[in-house]
TITIGU-151038 format. One record per residue: y, z, x of N, C-alpha, C, O in turn; residue number from 1; residue in one letter. Coordinates in steps of 0.02 Angstrom, whole numbers, plus 50000, padded with zeros to 5 digits. Atoms other than C-alpha are relative to their C-alpha. Layout:
! TITIGU-151038
{n.Y:Y | n.Z:Z | n.X:X | ca.Y:Y | ca.Z:Z | ca.X:X | c.Y:Y | c.Z:Z | c.X:X | o.Y:Y | o.Z:Z | o.X:X | pos:NUM | code:A}
...
END
This chain:
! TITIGU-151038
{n.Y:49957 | n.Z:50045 | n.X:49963 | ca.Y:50052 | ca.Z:49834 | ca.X:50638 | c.Y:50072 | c.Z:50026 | c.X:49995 | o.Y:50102 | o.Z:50048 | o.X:49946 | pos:1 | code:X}
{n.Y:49923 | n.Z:49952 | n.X:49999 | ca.Y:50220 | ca.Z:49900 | ca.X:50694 | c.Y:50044 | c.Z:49946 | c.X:49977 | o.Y:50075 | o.Z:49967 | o.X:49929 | pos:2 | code:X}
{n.Y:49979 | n.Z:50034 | n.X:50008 | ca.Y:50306 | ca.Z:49727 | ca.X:50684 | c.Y:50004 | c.Z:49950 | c.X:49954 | o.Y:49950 | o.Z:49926 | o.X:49936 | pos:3 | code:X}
{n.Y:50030 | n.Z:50047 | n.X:50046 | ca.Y:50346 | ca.Z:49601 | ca.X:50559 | c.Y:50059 | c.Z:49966 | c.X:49984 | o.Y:50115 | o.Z:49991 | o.X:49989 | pos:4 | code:X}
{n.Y:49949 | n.Z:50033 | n.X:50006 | ca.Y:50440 | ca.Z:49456 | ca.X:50511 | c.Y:49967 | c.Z:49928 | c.X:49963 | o.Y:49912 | o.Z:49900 | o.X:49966 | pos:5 | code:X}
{n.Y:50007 | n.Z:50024 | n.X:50081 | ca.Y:50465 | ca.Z:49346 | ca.X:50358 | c.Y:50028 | c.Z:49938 | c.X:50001 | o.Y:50088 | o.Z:49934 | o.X:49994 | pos:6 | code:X}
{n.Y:49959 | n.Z:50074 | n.X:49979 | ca.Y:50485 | ca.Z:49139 | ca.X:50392 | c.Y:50024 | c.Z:49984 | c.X:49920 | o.Y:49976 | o.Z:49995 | o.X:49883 | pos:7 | code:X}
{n.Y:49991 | n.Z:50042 | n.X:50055 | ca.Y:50565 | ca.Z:49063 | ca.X:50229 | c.Y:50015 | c.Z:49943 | c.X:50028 | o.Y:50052 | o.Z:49941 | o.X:50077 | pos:8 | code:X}
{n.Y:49985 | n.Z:50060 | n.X:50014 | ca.Y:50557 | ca.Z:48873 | ca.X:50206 | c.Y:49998 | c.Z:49986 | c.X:49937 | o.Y:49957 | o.Z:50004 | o.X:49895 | pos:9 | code:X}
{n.Y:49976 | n.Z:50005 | n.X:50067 | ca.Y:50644 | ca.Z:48806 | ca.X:50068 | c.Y:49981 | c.Z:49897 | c.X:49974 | o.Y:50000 | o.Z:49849 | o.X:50008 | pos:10 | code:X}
{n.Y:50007 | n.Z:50066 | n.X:50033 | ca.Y:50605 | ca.Z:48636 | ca.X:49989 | c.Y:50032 | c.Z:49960 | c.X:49935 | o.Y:50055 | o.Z:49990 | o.X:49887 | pos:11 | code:X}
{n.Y:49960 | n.Z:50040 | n.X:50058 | ca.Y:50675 | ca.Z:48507 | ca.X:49870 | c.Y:49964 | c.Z:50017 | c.X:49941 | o.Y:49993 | o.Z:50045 | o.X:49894 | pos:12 | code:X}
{n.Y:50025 | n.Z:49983 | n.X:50053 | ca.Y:50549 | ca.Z:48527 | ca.X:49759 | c.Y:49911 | c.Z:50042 | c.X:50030 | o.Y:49892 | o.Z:50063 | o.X:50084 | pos:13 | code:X}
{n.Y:50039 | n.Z:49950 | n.X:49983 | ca.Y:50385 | ca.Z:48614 | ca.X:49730 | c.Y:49924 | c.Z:49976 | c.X:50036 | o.Y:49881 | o.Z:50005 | o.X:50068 | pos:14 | code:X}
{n.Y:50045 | n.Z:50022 | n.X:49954 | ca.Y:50277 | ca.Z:48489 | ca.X:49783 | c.Y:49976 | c.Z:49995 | c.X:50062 | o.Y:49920 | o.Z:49995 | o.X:50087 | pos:15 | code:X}
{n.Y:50003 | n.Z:50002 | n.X:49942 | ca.Y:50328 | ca.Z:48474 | ca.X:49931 | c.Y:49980 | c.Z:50069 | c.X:50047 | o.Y:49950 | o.Z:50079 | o.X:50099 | pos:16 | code:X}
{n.Y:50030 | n.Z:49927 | n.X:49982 | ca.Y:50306 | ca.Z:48649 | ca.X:49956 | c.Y:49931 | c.Z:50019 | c.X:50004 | o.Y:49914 | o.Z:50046 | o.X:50057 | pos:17 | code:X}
{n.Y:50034 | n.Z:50022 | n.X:50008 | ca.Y:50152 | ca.Z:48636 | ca.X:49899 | c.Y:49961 | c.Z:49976 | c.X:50044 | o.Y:49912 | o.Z:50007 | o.X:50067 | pos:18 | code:X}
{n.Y:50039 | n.Z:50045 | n.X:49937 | ca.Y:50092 | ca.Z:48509 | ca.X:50022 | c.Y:50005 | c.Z:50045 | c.X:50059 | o.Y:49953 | o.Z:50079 | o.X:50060 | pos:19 | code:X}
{n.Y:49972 | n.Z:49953 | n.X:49953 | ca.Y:50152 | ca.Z:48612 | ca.X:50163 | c.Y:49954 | c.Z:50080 | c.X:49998 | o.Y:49929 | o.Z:50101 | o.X:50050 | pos:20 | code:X}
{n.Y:50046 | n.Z:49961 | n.X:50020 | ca.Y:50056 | ca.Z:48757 | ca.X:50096 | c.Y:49918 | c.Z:50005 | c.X:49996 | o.Y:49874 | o.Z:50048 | o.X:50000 | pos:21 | code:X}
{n.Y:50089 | n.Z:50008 | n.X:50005 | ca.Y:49890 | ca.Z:48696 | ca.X:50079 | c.Y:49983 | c.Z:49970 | c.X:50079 | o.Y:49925 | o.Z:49980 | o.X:50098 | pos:22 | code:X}
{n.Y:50010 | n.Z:50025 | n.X:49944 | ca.Y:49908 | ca.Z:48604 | ca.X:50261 | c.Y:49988 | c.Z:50085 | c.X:50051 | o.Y:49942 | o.Z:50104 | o.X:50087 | pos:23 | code:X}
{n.Y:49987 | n.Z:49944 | n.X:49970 | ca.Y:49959 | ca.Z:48770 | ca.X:50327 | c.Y:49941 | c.Z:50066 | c.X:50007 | o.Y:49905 | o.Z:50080 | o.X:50055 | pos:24 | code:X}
{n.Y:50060 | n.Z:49963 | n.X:50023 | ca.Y:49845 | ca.Z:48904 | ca.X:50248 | c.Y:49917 | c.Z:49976 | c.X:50025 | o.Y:49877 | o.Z:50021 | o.X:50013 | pos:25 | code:X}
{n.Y:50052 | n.Z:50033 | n.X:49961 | ca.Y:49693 | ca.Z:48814 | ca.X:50329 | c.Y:49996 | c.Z:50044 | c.X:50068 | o.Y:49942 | o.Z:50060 | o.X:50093 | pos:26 | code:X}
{n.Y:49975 | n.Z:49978 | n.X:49921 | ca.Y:49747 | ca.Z:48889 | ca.X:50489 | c.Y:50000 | c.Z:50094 | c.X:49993 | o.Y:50019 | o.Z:50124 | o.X:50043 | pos:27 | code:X}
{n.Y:49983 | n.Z:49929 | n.X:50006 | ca.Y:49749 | ca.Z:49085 | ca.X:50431 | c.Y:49948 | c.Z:50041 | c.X:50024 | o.Y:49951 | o.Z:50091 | o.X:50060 | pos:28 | code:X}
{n.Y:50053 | n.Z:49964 | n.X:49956 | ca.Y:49590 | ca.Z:49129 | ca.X:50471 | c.Y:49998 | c.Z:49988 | c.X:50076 | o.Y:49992 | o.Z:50036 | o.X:50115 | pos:29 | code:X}
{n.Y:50013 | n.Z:50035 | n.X:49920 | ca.Y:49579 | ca.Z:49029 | ca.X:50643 | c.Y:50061 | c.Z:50036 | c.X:50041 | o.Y:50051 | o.Z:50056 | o.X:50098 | pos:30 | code:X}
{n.Y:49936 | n.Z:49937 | n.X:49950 | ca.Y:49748 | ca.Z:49133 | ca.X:50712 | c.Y:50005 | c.Z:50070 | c.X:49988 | o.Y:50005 | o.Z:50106 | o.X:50038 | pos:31 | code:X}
{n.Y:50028 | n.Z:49943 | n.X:49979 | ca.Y:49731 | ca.Z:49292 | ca.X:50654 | c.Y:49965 | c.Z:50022 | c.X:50060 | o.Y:49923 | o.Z:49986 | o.X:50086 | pos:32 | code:X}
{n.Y:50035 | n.Z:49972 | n.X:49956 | ca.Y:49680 | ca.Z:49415 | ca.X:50788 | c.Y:50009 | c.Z:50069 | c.X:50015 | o.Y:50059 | o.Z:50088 | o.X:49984 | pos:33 | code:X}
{n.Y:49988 | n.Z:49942 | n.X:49991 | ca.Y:49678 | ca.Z:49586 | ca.X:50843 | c.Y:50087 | c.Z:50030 | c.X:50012 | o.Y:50097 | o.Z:50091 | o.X:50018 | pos:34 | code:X}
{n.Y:49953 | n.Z:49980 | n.X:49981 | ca.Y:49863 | ca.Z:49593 | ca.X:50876 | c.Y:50050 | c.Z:49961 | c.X:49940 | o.Y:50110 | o.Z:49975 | o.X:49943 | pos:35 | code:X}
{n.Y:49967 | n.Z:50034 | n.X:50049 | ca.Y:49925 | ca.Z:49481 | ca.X:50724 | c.Y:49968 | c.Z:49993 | c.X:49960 | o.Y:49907 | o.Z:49988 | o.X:49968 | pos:36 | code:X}
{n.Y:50000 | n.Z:50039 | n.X:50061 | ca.Y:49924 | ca.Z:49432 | ca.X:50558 | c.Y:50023 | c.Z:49966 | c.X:49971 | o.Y:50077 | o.Z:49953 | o.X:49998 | pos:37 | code:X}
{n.Y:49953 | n.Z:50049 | n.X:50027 | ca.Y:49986 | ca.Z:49313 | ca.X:50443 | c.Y:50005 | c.Z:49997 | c.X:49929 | o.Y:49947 | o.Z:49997 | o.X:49909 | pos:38 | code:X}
{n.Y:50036 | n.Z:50009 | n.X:50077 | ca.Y:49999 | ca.Z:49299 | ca.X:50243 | c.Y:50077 | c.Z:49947 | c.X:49988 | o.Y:50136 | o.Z:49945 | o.X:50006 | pos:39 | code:X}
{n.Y:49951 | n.Z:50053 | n.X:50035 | ca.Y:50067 | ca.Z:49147 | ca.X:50147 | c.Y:50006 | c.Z:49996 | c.X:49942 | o.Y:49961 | o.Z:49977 | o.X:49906 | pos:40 | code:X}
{n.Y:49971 | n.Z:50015 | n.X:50100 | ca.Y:50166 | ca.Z:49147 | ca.X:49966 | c.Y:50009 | c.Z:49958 | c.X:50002 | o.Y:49999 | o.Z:49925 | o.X:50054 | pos:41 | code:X}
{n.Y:49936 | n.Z:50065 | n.X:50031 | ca.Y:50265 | ca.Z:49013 | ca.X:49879 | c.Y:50000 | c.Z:50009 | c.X:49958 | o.Y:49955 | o.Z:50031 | o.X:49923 | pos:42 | code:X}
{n.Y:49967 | n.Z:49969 | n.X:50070 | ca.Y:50372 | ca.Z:49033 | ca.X:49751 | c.Y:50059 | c.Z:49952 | c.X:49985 | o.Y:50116 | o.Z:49942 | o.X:50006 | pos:43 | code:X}
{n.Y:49959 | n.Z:50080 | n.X:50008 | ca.Y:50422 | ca.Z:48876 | ca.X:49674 | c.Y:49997 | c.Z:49932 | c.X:50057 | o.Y:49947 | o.Z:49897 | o.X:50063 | pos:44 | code:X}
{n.Y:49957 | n.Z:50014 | n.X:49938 | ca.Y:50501 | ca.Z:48790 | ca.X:49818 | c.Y:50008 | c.Z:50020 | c.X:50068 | o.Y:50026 | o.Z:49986 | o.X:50116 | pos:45 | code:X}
{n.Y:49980 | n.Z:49954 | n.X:49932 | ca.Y:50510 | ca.Z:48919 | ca.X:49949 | c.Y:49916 | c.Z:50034 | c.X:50016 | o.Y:49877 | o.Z:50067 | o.X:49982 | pos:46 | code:X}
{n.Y:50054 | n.Z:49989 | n.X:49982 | ca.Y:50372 | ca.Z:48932 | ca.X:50055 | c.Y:50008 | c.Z:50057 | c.X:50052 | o.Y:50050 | o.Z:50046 | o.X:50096 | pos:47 | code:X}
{n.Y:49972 | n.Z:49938 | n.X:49973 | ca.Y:50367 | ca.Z:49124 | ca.X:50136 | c.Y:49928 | c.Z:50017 | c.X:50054 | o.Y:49877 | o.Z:50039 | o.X:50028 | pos:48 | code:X}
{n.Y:50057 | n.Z:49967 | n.X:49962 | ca.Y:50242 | ca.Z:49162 | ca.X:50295 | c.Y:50028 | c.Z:50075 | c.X:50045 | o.Y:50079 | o.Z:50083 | o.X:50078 | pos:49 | code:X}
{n.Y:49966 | n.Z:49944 | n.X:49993 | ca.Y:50248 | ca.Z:49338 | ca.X:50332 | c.Y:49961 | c.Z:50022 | c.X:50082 | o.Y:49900 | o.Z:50030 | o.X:50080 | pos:50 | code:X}
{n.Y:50042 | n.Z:49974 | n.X:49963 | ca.Y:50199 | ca.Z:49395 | ca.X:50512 | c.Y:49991 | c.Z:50068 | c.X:50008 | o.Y:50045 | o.Z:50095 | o.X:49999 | pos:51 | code:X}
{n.Y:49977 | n.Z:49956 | n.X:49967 | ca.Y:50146 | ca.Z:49567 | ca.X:50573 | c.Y:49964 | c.Z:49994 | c.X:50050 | o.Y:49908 | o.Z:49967 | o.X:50052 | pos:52 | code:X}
{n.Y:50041 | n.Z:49986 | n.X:49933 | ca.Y:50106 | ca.Z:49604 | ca.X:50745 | c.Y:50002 | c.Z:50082 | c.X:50033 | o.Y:50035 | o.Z:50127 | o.X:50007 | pos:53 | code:X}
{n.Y:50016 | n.Z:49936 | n.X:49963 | ca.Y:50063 | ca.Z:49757 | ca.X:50857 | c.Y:50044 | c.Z:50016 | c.X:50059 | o.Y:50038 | o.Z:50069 | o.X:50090 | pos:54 | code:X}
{n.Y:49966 | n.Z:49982 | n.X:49938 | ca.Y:50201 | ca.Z:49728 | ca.X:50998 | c.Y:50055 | c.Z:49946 | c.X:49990 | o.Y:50045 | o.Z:49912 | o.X:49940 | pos:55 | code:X}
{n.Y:49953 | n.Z:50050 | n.X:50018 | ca.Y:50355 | ca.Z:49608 | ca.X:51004 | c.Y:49967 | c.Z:49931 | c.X:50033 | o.Y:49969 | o.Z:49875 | o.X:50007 | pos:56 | code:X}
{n.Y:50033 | n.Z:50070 | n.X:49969 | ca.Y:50261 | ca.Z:49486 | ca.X:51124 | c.Y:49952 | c.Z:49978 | c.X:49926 | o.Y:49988 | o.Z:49942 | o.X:49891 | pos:57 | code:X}
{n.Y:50066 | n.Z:50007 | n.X:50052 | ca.Y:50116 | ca.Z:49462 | ca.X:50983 | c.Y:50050 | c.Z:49973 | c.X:49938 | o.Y:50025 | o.Z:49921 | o.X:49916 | pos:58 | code:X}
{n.Y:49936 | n.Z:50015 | n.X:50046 | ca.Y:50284 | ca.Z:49435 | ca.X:50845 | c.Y:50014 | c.Z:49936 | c.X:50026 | o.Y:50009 | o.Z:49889 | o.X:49986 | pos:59 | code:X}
{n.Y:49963 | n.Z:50046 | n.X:49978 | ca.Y:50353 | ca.Z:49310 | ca.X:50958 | c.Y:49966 | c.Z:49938 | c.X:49990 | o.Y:49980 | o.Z:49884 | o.X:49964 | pos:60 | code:X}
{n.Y:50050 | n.Z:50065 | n.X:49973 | ca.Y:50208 | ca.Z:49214 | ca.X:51011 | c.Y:49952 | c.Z:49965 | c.X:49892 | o.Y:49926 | o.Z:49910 | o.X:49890 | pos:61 | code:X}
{n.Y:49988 | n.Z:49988 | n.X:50056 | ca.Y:50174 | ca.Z:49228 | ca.X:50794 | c.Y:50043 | c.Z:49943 | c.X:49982 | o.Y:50036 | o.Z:49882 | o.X:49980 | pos:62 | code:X}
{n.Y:49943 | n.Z:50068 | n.X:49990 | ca.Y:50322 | ca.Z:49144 | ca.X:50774 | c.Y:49999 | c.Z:49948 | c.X:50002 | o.Y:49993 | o.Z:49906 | o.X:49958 | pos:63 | code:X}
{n.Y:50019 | n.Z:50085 | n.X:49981 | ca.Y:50309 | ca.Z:49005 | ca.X:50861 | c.Y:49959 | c.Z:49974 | c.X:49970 | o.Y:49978 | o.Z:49926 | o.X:49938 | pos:64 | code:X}
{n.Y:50052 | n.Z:50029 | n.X:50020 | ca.Y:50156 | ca.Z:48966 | ca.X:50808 | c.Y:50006 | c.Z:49968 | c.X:49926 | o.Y:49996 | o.Z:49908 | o.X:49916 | pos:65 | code:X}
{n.Y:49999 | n.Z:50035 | n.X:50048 | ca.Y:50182 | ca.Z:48953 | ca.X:50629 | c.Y:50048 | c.Z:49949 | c.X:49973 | o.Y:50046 | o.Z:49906 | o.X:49929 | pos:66 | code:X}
{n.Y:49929 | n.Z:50021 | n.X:50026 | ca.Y:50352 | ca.Z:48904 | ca.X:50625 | c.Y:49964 | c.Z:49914 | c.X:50041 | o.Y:49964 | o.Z:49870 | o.X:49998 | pos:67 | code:X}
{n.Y:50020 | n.Z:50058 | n.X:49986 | ca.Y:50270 | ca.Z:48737 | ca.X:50744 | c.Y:49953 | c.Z:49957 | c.X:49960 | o.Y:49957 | o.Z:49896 | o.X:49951 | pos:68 | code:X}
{n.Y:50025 | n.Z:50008 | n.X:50079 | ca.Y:50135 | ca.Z:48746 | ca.X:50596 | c.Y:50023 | c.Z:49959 | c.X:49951 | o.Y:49990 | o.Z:49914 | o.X:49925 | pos:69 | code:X}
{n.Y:49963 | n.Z:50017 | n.X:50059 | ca.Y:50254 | ca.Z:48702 | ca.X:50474 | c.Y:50015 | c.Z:49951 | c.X:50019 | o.Y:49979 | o.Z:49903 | o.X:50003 | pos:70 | code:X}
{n.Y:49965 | n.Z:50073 | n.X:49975 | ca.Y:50361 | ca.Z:48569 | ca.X:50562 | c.Y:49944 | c.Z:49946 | c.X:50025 | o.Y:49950 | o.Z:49885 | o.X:50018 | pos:71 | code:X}
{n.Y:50074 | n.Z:50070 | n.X:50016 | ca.Y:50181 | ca.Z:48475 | ca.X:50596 | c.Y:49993 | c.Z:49979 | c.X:49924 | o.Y:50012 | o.Z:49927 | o.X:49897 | pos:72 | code:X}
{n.Y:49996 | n.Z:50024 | n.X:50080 | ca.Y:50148 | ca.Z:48482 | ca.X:50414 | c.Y:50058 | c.Z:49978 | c.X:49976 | o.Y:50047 | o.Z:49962 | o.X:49918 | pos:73 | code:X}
{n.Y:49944 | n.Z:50021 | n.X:50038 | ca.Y:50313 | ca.Z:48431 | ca.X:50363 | c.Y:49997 | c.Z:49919 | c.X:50026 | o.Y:50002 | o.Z:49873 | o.X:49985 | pos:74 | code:X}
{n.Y:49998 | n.Z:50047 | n.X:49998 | ca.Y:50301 | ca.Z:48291 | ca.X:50473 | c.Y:49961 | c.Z:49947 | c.X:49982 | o.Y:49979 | o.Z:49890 | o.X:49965 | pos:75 | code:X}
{n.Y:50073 | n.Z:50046 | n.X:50024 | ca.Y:50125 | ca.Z:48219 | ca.X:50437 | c.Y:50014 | c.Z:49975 | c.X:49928 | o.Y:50011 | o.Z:49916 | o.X:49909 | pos:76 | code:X}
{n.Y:49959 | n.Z:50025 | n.X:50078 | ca.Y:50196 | ca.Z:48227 | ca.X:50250 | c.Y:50061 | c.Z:49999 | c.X:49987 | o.Y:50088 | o.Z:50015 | o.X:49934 | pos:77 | code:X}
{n.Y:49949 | n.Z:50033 | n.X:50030 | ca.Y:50348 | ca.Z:48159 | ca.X:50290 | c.Y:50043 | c.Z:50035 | c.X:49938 | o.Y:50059 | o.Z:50008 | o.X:49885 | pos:78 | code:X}
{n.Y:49967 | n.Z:49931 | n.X:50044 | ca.Y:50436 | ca.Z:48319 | ca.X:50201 | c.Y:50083 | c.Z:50007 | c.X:50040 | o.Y:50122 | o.Z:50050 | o.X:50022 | pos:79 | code:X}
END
C-alpha cells in the first residue's frame, strides 16, 4: 500500500477510549478490502487508527469511514 494515514483520538480518560475501541474494532474485518486497510492501537487515552491504501481515492474514502466510525461510537456512548 503506497498510502497511509494515522487518525488520533484523544480522550479524557482511558475508559472512554476503551469503549470506543472495542465498538470500533468490530468493524476491521468487514472494511478491509483489496485497496485498504486498517489497524487499531490505544495507548492509554489516545485511540490511533492507522489507514493504508493503494491510491488517494481508497485513503480518502478510508477516512471517512472510520473517522464517521468513531463519532457513531462516541455518540452511542455518549463520549
Amino acid at each position: 500500500m503506497d498510502h497511509e494515514a494515522v487518525l488520533d483520538f484523544a480522550y479524557d480518560d482511558s475508559d472512554s477510549a476503551s469503549l470506543v475501541e472495542r465498538s470500533v474494532a468490530q468493524e476491521l474485518d468487514e472494511i478491509d478490502g483489496d485497496r485498504t486497510r486498517a489497524r487499531i492501537d490505544r495507548d492509554d487515552e489516545t485511540l490511533s487508527i492507522t489507514i493504508e491504501a493503494a491510491d488517494p481515492v481508497a485513503l480518502r474514502a478510508g477516512v471517512t469511514t472510520w473517522t464517521t466510525l468513531v463519532e457513531v461510537a462516541e455518540r452511542a456512548g455518549e463520549i
